[in-house]
C-alpha positions as CSV (number, residue, x, y, z in Angstrom):
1,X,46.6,-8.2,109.4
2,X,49.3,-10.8,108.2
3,X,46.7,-13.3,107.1
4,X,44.4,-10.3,104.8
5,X,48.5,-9.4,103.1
6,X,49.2,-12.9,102.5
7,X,45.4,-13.1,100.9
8,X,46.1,-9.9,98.8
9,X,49.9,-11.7,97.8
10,X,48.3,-15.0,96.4
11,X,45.5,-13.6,94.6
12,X,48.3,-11.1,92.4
13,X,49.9,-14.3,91.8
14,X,47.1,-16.2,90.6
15,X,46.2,-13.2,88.1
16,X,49.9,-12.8,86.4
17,X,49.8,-16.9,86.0
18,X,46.2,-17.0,84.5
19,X,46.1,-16.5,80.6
20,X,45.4,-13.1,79.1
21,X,42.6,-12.4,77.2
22,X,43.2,-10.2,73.8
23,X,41.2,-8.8,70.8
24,X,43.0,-11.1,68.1
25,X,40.8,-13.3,66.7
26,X,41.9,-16.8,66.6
27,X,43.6,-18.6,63.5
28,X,41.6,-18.7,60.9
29,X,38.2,-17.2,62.2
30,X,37.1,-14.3,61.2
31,X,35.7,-11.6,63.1
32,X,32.9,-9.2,61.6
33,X,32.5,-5.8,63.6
34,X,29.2,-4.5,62.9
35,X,28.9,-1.0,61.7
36,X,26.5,1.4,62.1
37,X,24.9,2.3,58.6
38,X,22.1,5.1,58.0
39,X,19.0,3.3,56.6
40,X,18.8,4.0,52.6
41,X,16.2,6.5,51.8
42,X,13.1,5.3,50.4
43,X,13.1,4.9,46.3
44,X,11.0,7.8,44.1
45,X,7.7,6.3,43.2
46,X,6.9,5.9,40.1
47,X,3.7,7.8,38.6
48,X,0.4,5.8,39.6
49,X,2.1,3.9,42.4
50,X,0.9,4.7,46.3
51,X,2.3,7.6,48.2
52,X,1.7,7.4,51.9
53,X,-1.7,5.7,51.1
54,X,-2.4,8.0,47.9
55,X,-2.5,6.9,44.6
56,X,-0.4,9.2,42.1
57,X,-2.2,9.9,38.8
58,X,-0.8,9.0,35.5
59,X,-0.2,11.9,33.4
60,X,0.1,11.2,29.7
61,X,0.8,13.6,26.7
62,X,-2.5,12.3,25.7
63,X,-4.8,11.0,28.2
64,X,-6.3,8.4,25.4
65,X,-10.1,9.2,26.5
66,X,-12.5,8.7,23.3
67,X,-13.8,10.7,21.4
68,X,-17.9,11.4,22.1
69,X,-20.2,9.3,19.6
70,X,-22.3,11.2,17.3
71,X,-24.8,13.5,18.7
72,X,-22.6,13.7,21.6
73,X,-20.2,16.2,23.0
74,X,-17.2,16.5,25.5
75,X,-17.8,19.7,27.0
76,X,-16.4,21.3,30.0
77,X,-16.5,25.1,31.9
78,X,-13.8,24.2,34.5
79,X,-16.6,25.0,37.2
80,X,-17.0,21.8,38.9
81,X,-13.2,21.7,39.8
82,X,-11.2,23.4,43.1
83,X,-10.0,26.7,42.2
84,X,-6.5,25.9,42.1
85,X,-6.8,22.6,40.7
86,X,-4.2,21.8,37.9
87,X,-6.4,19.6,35.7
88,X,-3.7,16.9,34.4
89,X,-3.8,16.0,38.2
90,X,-6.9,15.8,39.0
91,X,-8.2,14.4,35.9
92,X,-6.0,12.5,34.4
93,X,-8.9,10.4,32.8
94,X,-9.6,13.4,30.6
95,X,-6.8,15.7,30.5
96,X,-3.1,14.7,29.9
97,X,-0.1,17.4,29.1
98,X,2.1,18.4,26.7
99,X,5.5,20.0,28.2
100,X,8.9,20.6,27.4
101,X,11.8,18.6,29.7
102,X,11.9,21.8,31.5
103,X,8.5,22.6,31.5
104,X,6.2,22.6,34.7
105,X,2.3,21.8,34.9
106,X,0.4,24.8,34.8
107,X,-2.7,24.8,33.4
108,X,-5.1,25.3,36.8
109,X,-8.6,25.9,37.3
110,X,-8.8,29.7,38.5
111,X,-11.8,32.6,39.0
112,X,-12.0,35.2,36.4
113,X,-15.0,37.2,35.1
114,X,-17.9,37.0,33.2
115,X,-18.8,39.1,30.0
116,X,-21.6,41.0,32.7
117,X,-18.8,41.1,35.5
118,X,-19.6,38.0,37.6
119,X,-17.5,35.5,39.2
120,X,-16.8,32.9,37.2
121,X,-14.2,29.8,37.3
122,X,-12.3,29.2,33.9
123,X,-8.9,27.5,32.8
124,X,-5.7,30.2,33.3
125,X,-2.8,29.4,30.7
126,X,0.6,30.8,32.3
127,X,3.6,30.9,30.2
128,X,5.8,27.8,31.4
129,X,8.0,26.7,28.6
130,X,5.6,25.3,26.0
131,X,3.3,23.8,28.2
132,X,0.1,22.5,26.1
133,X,-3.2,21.0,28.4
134,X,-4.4,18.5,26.4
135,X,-7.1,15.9,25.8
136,X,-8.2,13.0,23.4
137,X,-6.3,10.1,21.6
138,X,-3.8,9.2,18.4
139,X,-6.7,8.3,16.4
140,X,-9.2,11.2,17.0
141,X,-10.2,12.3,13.7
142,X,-13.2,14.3,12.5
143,X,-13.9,16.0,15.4
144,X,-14.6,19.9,15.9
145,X,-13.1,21.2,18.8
146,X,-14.3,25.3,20.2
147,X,-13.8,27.5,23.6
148,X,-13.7,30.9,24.7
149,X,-10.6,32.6,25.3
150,X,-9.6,35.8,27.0
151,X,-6.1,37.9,26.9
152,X,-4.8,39.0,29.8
153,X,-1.7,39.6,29.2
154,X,1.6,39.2,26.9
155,X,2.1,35.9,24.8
156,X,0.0,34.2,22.0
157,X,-2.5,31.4,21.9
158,X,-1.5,28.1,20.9
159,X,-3.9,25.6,19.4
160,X,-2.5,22.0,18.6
161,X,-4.7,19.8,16.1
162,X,-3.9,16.1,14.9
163,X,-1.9,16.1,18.3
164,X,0.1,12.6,18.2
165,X,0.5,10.4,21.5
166,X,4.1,11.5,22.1
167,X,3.3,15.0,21.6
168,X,6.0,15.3,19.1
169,X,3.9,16.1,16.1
170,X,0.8,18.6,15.0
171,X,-0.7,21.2,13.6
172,X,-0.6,24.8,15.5
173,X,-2.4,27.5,15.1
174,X,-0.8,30.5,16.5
175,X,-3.1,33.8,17.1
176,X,-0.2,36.1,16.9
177,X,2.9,36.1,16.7
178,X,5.5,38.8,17.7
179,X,6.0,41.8,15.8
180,X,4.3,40.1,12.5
181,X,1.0,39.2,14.4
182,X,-1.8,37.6,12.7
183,X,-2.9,34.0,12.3
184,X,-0.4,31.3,11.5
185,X,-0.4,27.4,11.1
186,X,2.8,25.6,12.0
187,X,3.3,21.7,11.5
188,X,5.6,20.0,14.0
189,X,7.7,17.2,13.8
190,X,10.1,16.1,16.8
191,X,11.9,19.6,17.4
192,X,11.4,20.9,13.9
193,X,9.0,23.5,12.8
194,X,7.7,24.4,9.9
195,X,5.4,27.7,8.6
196,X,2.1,26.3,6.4
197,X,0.3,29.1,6.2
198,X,1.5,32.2,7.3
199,X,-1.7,35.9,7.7
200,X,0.0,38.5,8.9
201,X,-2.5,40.8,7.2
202,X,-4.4,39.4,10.2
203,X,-2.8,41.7,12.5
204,X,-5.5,43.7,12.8
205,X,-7.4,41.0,14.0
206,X,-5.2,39.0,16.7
207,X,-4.3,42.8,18.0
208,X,-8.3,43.5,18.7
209,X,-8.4,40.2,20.6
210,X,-6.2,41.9,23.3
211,X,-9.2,44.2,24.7
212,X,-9.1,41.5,27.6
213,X,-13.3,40.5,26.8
214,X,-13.9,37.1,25.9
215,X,-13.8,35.6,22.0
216,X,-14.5,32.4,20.3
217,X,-12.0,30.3,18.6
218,X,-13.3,27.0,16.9
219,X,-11.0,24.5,14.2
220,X,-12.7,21.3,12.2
221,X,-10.2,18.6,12.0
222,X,-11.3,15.8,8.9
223,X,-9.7,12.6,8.8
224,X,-8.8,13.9,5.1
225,X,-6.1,16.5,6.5
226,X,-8.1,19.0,6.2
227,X,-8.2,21.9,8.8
228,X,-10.7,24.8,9.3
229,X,-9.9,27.3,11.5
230,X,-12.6,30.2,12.7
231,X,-12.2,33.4,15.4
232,X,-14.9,35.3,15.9
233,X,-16.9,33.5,13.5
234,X,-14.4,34.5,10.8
235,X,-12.9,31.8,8.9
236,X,-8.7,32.2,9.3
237,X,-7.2,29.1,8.1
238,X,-8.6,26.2,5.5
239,X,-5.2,23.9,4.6
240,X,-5.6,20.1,3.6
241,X,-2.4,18.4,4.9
242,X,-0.8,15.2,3.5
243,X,0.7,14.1,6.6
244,X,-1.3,14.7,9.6
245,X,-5.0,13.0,9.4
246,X,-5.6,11.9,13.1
247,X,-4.2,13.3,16.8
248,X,-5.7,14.3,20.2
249,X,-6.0,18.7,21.0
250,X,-3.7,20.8,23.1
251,X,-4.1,24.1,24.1
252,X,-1.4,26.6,25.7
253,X,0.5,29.8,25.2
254,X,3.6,31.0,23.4
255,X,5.8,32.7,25.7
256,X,7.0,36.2,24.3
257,X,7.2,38.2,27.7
258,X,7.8,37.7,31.2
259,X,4.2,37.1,32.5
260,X,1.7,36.0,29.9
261,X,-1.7,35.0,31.5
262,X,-4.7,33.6,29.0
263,X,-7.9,32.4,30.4
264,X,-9.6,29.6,28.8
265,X,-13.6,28.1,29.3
266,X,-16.6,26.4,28.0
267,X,-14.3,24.0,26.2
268,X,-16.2,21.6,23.6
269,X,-15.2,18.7,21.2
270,X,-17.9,16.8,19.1
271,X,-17.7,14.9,16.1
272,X,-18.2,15.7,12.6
């Protein structure tokens, strides 16, 4: 018992002689304490760059495809593509958009009816703050561009010619247009409008297209400025410009409600 107390006794005194051990970093070394730090979250991709192994398309205001040679056309009745589809997206080789900075993408691919009732697949148009599917290149000229259209509900249609690249200049022809209705042409230039022509004895006219069947639209665009305009067969507009000779097409709605729905199909451009 007397030789384990004396063990205990010497080993205390060996601990309070041997040197003590601290946290303070010597003189003149430094001493890093890693901390722990939330990985940085991953950077937005840009447009066109891979997305979890999937490509993002490109979409352009213009998606710069040329125009068809002679005795050619670009034609397109929206069937081949997933109901649902929003074109810009899924074919950005031959459709690009036109959109205000708060705008959203809506031109889809959707079913609607035939003249005898049928299912059908056509283009639906919904109000979205100037929103404008569009197709072809700055330097389209003398082309002839014609669809269908159908009303469904609230709204006018919106057809831009001699569309530039950025989308901030053209010719629009408006079918309707508030309380005035009628058929107008509008030149745009950055955010600045300006009435050409101006038929609101067309009232008559733009009101009958609202009987929800479809109708024809069709506009010649010459590399002279000049712009010819038919609905129905019935020429509406015939103005030469002097600024605007050459631009892609766009094709949207003018919002003037809260829900305005226009169907669009059997869309065509050839040249003149």
């Amino acid at each position: 018992m007397r030789k384990g107390l004396w063990l205990l006794a010497a080993g205390a005194l060996l601990g309070a002689c041997a040197p003590r051990i601290t946290a303070e970093p010597l003189p003149g070394v430094r001493v890093d304490v890693p901390i722990q730090v939330p990985p940085p979250a991953s950077p937005p991709q840009p447009a066109g760059q891979a997305q979890g192994g999937v490509t993002a398309p490109v979409i352009k205001v213009l998606p710069g495809n040329p125009l068809p040679p002679a005795g050619s056309a670009f034609v397109d009745d929206f069937s081949s593509y997933p109901t649902g589809a929003v074109l810009p997206m899924v074919a950005p080789d031959r459709y690009g958009v036109y959109k205000a900075p708060n705008g959203t993408l809506s031109p889809a691919v959707a079913e609607t009816f035939t003249p005898q009732g049928g299912l059908d697949k056509a283009l639906r148009l919904e109000a979205a703050n100037t929103t404008m599917l569009t197709t072809g290149a700055p330097d389209w000229t003398d082309y002839r561009v014609s669809f269908r259209f159908k009303y469904e509900t609230g709204g006018t249609l919106d057809v831009g010619l001699f569309v530039g690249g950025g989308g901030d200049r053209m010719l629009i022809v408006r079918l309707g247009w508030g309380y005035t209705g009628g058929v107008h042409l509008i030149k745009v230039a950055g955010d600045q409008r300006f009435t050409l022509v101006s038929r609101s004895e067309l009232k008559p006219l733009t009101e009958a297209l609202k009987d929800k069947n479809w109708h024809d639209f069709a506009a010649e665009a010459r590399s002279d400025g000049t712009v010819r305009v038919m609905v129905d067969q019935q020429t509406v507009i015939e103005w030469k410009d002097p600024d605007y000779r050459a631009g892609g097409i766009g094709i949207g709605i003018n919002r003037l409600g809260d829900r305005i729905i226009w169907h669009i199909d059997d869309l065509k451009v050839e040249r003149l």
